[in-house]
C-alpha positions as a Markdown table, in Angstrom:
| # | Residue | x | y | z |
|---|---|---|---|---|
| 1 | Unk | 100.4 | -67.8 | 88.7 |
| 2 | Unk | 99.4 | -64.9 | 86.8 |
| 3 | Unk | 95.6 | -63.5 | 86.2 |
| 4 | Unk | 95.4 | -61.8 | 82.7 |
| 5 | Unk | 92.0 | -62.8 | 82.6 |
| 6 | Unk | 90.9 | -60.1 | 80.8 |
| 7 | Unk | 86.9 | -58.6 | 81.0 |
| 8 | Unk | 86.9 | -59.9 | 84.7 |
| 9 | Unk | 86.8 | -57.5 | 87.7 |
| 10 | Unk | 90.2 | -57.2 | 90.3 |
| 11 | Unk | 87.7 | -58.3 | 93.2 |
| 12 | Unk | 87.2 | -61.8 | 91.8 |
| 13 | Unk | 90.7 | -62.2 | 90.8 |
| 14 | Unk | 91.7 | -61.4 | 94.3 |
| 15 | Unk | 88.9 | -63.9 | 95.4 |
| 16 | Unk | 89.8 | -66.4 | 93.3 |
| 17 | Unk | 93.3 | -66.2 | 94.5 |
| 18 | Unk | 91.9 | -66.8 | 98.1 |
| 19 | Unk | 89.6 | -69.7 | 97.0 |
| 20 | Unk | 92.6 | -71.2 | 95.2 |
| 21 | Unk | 94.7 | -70.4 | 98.5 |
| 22 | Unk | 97.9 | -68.5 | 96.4 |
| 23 | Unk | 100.2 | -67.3 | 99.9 |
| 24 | Unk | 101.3 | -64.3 | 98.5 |
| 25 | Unk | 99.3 | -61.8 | 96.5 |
| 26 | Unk | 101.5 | -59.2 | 93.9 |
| 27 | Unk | 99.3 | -56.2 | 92.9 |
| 28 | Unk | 100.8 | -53.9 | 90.0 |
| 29 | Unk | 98.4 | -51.5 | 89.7 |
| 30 | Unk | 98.7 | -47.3 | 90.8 |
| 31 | Unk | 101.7 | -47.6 | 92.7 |
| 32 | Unk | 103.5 | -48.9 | 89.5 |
| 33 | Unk | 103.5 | -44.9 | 88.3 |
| 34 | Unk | 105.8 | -44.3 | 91.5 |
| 35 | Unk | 107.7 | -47.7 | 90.7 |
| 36 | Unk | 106.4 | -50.3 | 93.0 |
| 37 | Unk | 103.9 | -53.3 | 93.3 |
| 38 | Unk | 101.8 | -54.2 | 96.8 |
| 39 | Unk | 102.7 | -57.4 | 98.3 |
| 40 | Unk | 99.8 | -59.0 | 99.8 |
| 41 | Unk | 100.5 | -62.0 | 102.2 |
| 42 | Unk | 97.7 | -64.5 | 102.6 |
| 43 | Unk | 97.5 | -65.7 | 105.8 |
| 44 | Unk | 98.1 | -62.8 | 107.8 |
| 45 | Unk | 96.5 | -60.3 | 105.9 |
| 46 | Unk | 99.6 | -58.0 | 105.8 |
| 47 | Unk | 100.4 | -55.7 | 102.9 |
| 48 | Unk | 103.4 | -53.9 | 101.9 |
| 49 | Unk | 104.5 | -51.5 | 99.1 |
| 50 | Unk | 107.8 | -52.8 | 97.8 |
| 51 | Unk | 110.0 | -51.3 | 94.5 |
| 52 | Unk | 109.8 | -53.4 | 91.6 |
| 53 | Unk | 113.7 | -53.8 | 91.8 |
| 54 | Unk | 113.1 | -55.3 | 95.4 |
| 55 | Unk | 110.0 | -57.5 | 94.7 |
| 56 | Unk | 111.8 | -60.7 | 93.6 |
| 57 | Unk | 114.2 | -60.5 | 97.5 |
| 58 | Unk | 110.9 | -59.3 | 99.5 |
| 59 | Unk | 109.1 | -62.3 | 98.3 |
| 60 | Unk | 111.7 | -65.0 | 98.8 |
| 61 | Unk | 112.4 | -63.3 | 102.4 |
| 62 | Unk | 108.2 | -64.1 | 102.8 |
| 63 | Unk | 108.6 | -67.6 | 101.7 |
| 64 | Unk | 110.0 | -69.4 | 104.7 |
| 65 | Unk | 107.6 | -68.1 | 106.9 |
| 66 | Unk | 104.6 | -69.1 | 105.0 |
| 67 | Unk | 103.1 | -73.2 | 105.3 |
């Protein structure tokens, strides 16, 4: 799913992502400038920097282990 809601804070698009229950979380924001995204799992609250090019295999890898 992606939020391009625009006019609407990155707060409550991270809280609506929680209310909605969405496992994994992919933040482009700042760290795009240096070529990578945050990866933000759910349920355990763990967060990662990742390279774009290895976004796509970090997520699938996360996949498995999520319910």
């Amino acid at each position: 799913m992606l939020d391009d809601r625009r006019g609407t804070s990155p707060g409550v698009k991270f809280k609506d992502a929680e209310l909605i229950g969405i496992p994994v979380i992919v933040v482009v924001g700042k760290a795009l400038e240096n070529g990578n995204v945050e990866i933000r799992v759910r349920k355990s609250g763990e967060k990662s920097e990742i390279t774009v090019a290895g976004a796509v295999d970090a997520i699938a890898a996360l996949l498995p282990t999520l319910p």
